[in-house]
C-alpha positions in Angstrom: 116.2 112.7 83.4 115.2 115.3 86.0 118.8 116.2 87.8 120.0 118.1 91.1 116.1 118.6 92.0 114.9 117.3 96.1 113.0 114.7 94.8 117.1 113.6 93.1 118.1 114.2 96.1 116.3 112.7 98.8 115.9 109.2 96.4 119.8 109.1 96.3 120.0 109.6 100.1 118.0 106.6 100.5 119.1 104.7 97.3 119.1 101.1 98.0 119.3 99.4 94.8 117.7 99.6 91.0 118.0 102.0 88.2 118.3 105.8 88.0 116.5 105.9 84.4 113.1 107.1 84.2 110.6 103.9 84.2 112.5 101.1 85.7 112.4 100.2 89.4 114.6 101.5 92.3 114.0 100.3 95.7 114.5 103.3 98.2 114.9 102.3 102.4 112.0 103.9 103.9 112.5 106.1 107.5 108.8 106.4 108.5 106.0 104.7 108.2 102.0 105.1 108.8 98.7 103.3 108.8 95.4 104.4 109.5 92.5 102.3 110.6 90.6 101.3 108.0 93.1 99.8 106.1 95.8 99.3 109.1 94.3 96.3 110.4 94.9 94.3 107.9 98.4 95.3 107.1 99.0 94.3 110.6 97.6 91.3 110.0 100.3 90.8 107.0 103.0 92.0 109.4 101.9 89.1 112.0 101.7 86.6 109.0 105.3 87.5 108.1 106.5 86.3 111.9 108.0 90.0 112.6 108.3 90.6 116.3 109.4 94.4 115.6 109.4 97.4 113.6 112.6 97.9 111.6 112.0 101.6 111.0 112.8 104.9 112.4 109.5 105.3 113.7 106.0 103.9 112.9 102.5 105.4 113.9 99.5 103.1 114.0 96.5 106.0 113.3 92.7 105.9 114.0 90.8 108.1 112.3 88.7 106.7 109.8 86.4 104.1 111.2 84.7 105.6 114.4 81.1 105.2 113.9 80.3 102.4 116.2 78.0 100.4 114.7 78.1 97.1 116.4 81.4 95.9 117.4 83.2 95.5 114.3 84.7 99.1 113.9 86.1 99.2 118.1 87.3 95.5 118.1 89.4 96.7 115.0 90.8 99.2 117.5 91.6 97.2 120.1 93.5 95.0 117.9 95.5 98.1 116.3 96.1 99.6 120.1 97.6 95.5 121.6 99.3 95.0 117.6 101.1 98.3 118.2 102.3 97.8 121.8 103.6 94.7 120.6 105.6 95.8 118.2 107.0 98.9 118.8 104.8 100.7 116.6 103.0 104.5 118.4 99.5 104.6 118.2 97.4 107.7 118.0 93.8 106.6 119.0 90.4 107.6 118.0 90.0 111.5 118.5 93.3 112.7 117.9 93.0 113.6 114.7 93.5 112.5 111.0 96.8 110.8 110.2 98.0 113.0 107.5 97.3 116.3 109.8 98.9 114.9 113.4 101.9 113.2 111.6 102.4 116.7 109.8 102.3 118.9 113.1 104.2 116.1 115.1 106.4 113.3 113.0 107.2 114.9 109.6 110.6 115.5 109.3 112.5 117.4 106.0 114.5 114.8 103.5 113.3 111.6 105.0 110.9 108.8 103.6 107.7 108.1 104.4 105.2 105.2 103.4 101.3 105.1 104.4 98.6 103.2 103.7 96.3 105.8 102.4 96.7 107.7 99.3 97.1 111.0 100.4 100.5 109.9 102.5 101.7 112.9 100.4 100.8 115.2 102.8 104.0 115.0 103.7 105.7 116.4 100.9 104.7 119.9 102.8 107.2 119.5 104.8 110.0 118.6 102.5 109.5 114.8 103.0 109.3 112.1 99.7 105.7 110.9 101.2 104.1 108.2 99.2 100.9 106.2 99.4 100.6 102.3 98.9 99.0 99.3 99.9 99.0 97.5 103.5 101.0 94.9 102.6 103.9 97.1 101.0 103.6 99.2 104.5 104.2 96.0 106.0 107.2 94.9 104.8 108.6 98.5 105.3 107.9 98.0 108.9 109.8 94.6 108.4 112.9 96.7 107.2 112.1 95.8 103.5 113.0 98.3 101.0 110.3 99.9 99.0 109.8 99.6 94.9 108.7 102.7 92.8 109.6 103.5 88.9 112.4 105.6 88.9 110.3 108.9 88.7 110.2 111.5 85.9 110.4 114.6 87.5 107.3 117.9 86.7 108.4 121.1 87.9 105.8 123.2 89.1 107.4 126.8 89.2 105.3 129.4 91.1 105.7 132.9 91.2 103.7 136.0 92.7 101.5 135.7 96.1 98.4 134.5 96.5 95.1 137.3 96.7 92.6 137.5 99.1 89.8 135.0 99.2 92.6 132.7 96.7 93.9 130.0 98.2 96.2 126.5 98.4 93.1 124.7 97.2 92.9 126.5 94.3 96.5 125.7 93.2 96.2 122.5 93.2 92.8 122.7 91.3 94.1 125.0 88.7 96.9 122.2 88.6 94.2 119.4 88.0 92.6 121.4 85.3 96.1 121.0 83.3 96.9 117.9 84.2 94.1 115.7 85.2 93.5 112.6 87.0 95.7 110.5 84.3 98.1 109.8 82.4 101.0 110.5 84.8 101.7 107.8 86.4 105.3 107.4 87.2 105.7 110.9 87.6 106.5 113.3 90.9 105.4 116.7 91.1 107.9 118.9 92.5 107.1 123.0 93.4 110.3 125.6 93.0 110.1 129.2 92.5 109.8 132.8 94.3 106.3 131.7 95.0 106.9 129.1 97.2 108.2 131.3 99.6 104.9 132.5 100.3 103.2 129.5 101.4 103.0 128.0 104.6 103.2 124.2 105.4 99.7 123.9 105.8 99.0 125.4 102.7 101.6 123.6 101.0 100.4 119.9 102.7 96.7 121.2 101.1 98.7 121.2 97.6 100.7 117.8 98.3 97.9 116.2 99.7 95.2 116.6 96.5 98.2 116.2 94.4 97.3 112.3 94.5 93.9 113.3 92.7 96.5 113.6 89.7 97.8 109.9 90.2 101.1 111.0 90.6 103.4 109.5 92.9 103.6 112.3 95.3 104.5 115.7 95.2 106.8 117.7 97.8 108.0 121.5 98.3 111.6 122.4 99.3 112.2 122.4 103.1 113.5 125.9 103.7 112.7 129.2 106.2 108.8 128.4 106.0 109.5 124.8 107.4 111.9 126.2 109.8 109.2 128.3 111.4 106.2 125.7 111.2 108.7 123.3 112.9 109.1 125.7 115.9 106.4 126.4 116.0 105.7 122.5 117.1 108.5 122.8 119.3 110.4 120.2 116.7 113.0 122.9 115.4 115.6 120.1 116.3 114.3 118.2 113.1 114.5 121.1 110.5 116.7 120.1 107.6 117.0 122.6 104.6 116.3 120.8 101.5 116.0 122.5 97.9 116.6 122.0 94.3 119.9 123.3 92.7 119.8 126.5 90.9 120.5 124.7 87.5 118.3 122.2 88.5 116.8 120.1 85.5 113.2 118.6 85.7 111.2 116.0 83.2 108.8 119.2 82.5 107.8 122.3 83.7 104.8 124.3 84.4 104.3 127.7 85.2 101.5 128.9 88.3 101.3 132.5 88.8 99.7 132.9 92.3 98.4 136.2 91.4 96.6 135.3 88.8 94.6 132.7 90.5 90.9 132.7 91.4 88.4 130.7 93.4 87.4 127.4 91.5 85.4 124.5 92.2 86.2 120.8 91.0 82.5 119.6 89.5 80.4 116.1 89.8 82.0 114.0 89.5 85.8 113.7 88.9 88.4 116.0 91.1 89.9 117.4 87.3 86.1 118.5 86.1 86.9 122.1 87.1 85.0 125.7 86.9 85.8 128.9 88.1 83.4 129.8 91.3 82.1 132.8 89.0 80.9 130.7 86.1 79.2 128.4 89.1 77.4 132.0 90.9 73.9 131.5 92.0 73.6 127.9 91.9 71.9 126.9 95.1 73.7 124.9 97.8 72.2 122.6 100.5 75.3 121.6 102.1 78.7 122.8 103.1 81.5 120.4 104.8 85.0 122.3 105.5 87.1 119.8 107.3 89.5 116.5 105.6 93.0 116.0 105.6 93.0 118.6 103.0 91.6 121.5 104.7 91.2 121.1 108.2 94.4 123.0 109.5 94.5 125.4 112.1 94.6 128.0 109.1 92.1 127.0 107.9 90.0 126.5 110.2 91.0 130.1 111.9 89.9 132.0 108.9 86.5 129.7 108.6 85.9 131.7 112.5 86.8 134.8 111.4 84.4 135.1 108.6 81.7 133.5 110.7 82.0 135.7 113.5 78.9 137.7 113.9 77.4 136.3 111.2 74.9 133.1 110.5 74.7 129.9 108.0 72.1 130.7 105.5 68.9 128.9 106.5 68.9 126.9 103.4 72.5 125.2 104.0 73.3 123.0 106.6 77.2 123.8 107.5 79.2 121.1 109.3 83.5 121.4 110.4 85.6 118.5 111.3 88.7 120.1 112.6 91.7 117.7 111.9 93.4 117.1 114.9 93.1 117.4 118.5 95.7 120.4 118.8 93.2 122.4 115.9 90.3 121.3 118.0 92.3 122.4 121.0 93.1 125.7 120.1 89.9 126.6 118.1 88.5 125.6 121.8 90.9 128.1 124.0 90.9 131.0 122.1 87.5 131.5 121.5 86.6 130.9 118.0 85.0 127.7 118.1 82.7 129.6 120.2 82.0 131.6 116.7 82.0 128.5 114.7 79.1 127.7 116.6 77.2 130.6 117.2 76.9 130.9 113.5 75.1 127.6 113.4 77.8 125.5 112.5 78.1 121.5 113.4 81.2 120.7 115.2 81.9 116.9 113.8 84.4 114.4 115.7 88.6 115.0 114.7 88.7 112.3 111.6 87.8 111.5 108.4 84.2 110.8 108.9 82.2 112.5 105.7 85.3 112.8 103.6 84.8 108.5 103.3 81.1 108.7 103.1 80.6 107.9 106.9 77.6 110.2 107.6 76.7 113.3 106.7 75.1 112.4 103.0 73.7 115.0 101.4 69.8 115.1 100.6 68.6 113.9 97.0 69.0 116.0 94.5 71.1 118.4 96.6 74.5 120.3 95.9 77.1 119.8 98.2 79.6 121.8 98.9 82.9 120.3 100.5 86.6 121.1 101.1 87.6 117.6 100.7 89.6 115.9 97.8 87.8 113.9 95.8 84.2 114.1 94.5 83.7 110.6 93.0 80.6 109.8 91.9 78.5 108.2 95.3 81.0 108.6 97.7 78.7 110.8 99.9 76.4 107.6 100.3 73.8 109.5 98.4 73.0 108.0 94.9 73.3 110.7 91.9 75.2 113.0 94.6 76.3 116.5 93.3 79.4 117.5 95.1 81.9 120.3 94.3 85.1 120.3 96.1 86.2 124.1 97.0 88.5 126.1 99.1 87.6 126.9 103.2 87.5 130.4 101.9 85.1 129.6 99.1 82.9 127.0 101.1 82.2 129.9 104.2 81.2 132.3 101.5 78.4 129.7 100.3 77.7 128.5 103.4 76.2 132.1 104.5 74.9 133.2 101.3 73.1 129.6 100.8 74.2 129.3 96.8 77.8 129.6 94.7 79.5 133.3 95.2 83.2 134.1 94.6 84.0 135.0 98.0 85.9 137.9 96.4 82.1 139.4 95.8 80.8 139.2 99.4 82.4 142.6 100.8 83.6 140.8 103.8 87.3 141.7 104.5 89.7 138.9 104.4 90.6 137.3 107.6 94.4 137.8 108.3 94.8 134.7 110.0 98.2 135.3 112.2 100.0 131.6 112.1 100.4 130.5 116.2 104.4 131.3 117.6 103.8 128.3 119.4 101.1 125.7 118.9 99.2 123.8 121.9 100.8 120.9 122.4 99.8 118.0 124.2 100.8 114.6 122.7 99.5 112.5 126.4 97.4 110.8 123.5 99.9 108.8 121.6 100.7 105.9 123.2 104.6 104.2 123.3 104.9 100.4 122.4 105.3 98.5 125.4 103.3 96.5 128.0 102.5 92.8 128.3 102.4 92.0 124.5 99.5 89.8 124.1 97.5 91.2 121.1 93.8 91.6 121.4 92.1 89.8 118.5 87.7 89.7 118.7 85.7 87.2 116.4 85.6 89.7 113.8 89.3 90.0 112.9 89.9 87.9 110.3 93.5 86.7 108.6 94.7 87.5 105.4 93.4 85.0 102.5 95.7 82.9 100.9 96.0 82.6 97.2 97.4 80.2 94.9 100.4 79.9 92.7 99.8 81.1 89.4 98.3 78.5 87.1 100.3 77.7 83.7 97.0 77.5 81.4 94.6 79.5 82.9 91.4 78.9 82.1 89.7 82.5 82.5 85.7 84.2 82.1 85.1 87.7 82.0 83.3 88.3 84.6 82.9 92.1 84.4 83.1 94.8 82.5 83.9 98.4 82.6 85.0 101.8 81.0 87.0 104.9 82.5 88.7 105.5 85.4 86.8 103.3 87.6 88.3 103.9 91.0 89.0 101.7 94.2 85.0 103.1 95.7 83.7 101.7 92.7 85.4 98.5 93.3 85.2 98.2 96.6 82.6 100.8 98.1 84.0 102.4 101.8 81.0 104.3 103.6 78.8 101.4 106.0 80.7 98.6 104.7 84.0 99.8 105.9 83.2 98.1 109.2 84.3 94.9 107.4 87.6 95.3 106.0 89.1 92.8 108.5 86.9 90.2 107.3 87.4 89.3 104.2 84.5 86.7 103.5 81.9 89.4 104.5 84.0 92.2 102.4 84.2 90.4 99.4 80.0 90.4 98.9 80.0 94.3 97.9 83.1 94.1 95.4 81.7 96.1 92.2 78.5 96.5 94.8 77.7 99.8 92.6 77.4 97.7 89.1 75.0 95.2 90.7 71.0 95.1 89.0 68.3 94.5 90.8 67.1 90.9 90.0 70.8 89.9 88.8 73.4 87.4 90.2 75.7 90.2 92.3 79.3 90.6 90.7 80.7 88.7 93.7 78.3 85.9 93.1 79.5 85.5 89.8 83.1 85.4 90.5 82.4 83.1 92.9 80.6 80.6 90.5 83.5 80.6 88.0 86.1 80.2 91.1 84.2 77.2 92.3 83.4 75.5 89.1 87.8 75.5 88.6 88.1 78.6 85.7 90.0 82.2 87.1 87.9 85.4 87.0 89.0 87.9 84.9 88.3 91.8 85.0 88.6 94.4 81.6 88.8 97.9 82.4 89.5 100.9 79.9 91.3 103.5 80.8 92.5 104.7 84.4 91.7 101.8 86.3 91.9 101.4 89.8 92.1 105.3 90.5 92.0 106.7 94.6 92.2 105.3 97.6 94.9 102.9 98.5 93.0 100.2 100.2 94.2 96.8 98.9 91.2 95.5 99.7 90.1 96.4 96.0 93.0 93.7 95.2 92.3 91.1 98.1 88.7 90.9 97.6 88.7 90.3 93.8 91.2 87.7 94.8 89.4 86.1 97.3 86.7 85.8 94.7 89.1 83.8 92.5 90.2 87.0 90.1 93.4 86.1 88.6 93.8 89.3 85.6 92.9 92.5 85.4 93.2 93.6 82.1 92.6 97.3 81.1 94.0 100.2 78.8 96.0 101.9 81.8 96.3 100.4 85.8 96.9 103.3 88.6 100.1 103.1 90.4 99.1 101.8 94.0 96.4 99.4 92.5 98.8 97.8 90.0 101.3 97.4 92.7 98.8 95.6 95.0 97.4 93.3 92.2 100.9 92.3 92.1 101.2 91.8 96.0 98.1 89.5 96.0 98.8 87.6 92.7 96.7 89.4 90.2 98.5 89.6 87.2 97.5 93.1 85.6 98.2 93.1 81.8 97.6 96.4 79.6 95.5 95.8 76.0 98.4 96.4 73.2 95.8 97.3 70.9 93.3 99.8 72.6 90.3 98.2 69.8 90.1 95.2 71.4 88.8 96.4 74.3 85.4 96.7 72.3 85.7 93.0 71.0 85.7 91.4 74.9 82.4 90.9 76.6 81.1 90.2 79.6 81.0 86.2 80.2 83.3 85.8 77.3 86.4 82.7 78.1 90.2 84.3 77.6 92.5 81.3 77.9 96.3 82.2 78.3 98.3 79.2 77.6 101.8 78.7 79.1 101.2 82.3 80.9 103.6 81.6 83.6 106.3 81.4 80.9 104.6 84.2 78.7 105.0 86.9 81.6 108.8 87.5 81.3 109.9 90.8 81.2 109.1 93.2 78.2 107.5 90.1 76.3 104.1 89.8 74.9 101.7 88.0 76.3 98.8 85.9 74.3 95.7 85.1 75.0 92.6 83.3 73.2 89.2 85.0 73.2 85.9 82.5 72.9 83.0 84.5 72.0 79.4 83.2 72.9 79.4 82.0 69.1 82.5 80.2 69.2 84.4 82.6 67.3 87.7 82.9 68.5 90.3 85.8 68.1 93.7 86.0 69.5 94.0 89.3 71.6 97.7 90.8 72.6 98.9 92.5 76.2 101.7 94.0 77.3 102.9 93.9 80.6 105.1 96.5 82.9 105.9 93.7 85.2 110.0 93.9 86.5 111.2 90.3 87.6 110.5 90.8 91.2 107.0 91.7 90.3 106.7 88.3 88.1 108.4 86.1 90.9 105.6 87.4 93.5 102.9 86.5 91.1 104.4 83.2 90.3 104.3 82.4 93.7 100.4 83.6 94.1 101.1 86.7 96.1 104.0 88.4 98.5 103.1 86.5 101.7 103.5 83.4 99.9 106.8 84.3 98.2 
């Protein structure tokens, strides 16, 4: 077990109860909390359902950044909701056009050695600032905000040791890529990243929040850096030096596993279509043509960042061939981009200038053309997440994307004989916080006909009668299942939602997976989902649990769950059950009946649990799971979900 290291540390400052061995659960009290639009609304909806007139925590910020395409009414009545829902219960909301949650709480909330919860994956932004930041679904935010403790495995603990300084043109991006390539997207699950060594001295906390943030691509989770002279300066630098807390590792600290990143001997890379871990050095990608470049995202959109994007443009245009758009990720960026002159470059080189949110990163607008490469400084590249079918997008560094941007294909930006930008980090940044409104006011919550209530499920049946009802192989993630882009508009209302669960796997001509489910649930049988390997990888939204459930899904079985998705199958009664022998995931098809019989006394911990497979024939074969369920986990799905326990 990992000892003396700040992820140790910080977990035992906030140690409520569980076990300190790798694996098993430990419930840690949570200081902060966020939630961002698109999935917000609906854990505010939980909070409501749980009869909680205020926030227990240190401090809460309701965020809007994700859905702000106003396409009819759905998308601002969800707004108006989270502004009156936040009022009401003490919770700060930041409003639409101040920025992405992950880049505003970083510059204004993030404090060194506290906890923070979000509902939004890359929540570990935060660990660039020396905070244990970790991503889950609403209804877990929820019950934070109700003072409930939060549940992770006791964490194993990988040390990332980095040495040597960064080059010119090499960047925070292509740490975290370079860490992907050894890694990849799975198989560490239960695991926190943790970065020690000379090198870290180097960084700033932007480009240390880069590395935290795309450290969720690796389903760890989080990740977090020390808090030391760095944080010290970036928190003065936000007029919070009152909140710097020094934070690092002992010197004989021990860790699960280590790995070695020399920052001098890294070079520009590109993750490839379509998995974040599919990478390629920039060099081995040179000359490919490029129809679309996209610097902006939680990820990338600092005032660094963006700083160097106007340096390099200045003087210079966007190749006629590429279309170049920049989302800057918060008001203060936008600000100061504004006052000292260089989004005045950004623009005169031809560049967009996009709205202060998520926008393109979630597949609202901005798709590329068919058959077009795309170029982007986001973090993930899944397949049709643009909203373009057959999409080709590479995720890169700023410094890599302006490079391509004006010479219209792939070059290392090493090559291009333009002098690296030396980007001076701001003494003091602009601030102006007159947009983040206090709780307070008359109370009564604003609710429009499209704001739905959380769906109620039913206790877990003893025999459960199931059906297959789908299908699928690797690492399907929570876009396949449920698909964001013009359909996030919906996520309040769950009826509407639940038509476009495993929209992507539909065929022409076909009953729609949701109309399947549907049929089983109303003819009396439970819906049942086999995956292979990787399940339920990305985004947080529980939606990808509450929809399935909705539809009457009461398993999900597969070769491996993700962390967040598992944990919000749980919260909504799903029981998610793991193939003991990995073979008979080829025997199970589509449409097939698995019948578990006395399943609510089969799922107690570390037993076995049986069920009967029907084929079409009327063969029959018993197939084996395993399950990772603790007895808090079993007690919510015998009672059919948290809210109803």
């Amino acid at each position: 077990m990992a000892r003396g290291t700040v992820v140790q540390k910080i977990i035992e400052a906030h140690f409520v109860e569980g076990s300190r061995e790798p694996g098993k659960p430990v419930a840690i009290r949570i200081d902060q909390t966020l939630t961002q639009d698109a999935t917000g609304t609906m854990a505010y909806l939980e909070l409501e359902a749980m009869g909680v007139p205020k926030v227990k925590t240190e401090l809460s910020v309701s965020y809007v950044d994700h859905n702000m395409m106003q396409n009819g009414p759905e998308n601002r009545n969800d707004h108006l909701y989270l502004q009156s829902v936040a009022a009401a219960k003490g919770v700060r909301f930041s409003p639409p056009g101040n920025g992405i949650c992950h880049q505003v709480h970083l510059e204004r909330f993030g404090v060194p050695g506290r906890t923070l919860i979000g509902s939004d994956s890359h929540t570990p932004t935060g660990g660039g600032i020396g905070m244990l930041a970790i991503g889950a679904g609403g209804l877990d935010v929820a019950l934070a905000m109700a003072g409930k403790p939060f549940r992770i495995p006791y964490p194993k603990v990988i040390g990332v040791k980095l040495t040597g300084k960064l080059a010119p043109w090499c960047a925070a991006k292509d740490v975290i890529l370079k860490l992907l390539s050894i890694l990849t997207t799975k198989g560490n699950v239960g695991s926190i990243v943790e970065y020690f060594g000379p090198g870290v001295a180097t960084l700033t906390v932007p480009q240390r929040a880069t590395i935290t943030n795309m450290g969720a691509e690796l389903g760890v989770t989080t990740s977090v850096f020390p808090s030391d002279e760095s944080t010290r300066v970036f928190l003065k630098a936000q007029k919070r030096e009152q909140d710097f807390v020094p934070l690092a590792a002992d010197a004989d600290a021990e860790y699960d596993q280590v790995i070695e990143i020399a920052l001098d001997e890294i070079e520009p890379l590109a993750a490839c279509p379509s998995s974040p871990d599919n990478i390629k050095t920039i060099r081995e990608l040179a000359g490919k043509k490029v129809g679309q470049v996209l610097i902006g995202s939680c990820t990338n959109s600092s005032y660094r960042d963006l700083a160097m994007v106007a340096m390099t443009l200045k003087g210079r245009k966007v190749s006629d061939s590429v279309t170049l758009s920049i989302a800057p990720g918060s008001r203060q960026v936008l600000e100061m981009l504004a006052r000292n002159g260089m989004l005045a470059d950004i623009i005169a080189a031809g560049a967009r200038i996009l709205e202060t949110g998520c926008g393109p990163c979630i597949g609202q607008g901005q798709s590329p053309a068919d058959d077009t490469v795309t170029v982007r400084t986001f973090n993930r590249n899944f397949a049709g997440r643009t909203g373009t079918k057959g999409d080709q997008a590479y995720l890169v560094s700023p410094e890599t994307a302006v490079a391509i941007a004006l010479a219209g294909e792939f070059i290392d930006p090493r090559t291009t004989g333009i002098e690296y930008p030396h980007v001076v980090e701001p003494e003091v940044f602009e601030i102006n916080d007159n947009m983040i409104q206090l709780p307070g006011g008359s109370g009564e919550i604003v609710r429009k006909r499209t704001i739905g209530a959380p769906p109620v499920n039913q206790p877990l049946p003893d025999e459960l009668d199931g059906v297959v009802v789908i299908k699928v192989g690797d690492k399907i993630t929570t876009d396949h299942i449920m698909p964001a882009g013009i359909h996030l508009k919906h996520r309040s209302n769950i009826p509407v939602y639940a038509k476009v669960v495993f929209e992507c796997f539909n065929e022409p001509g076909k009953p729609t997976f949701a109309e399947r489910a549907a049929a089983v649930r109303d003819s009396g049988r439970a819906g049942v989902i086999v995956g292979r390997d990787s399940y339920g990888q990305g985004s947080s939204r529980e939606h990808a649990a509450i929809c399935p459930m909705f539809l009457g899904v009461k398993v999900v079985a597969a070769l491996a769950i993700e962390r967040i998705h598992s944990a919000n199958l749980v919260n909504f009664g799903i029981v998610p059950l793991f193939f003991a022998n990995p073979a008979d995931y080829d025997a199970i098809e589509e449409s097939d009946s698995l019948v578990f019989h006395k399943l609510r006394e089969q799922l107690k911990p570390g037993e076995t649990v049986r069920g009967e497979l029907t084929k079409a024939d009327g063969t029959k074969k018993e197939i084996l799971f395993r399950h990772r369920l603790s007895d808090e986990d079993i007690q919510i799905i015998l009672a059919g979900g948290m809210l109803n326990l």
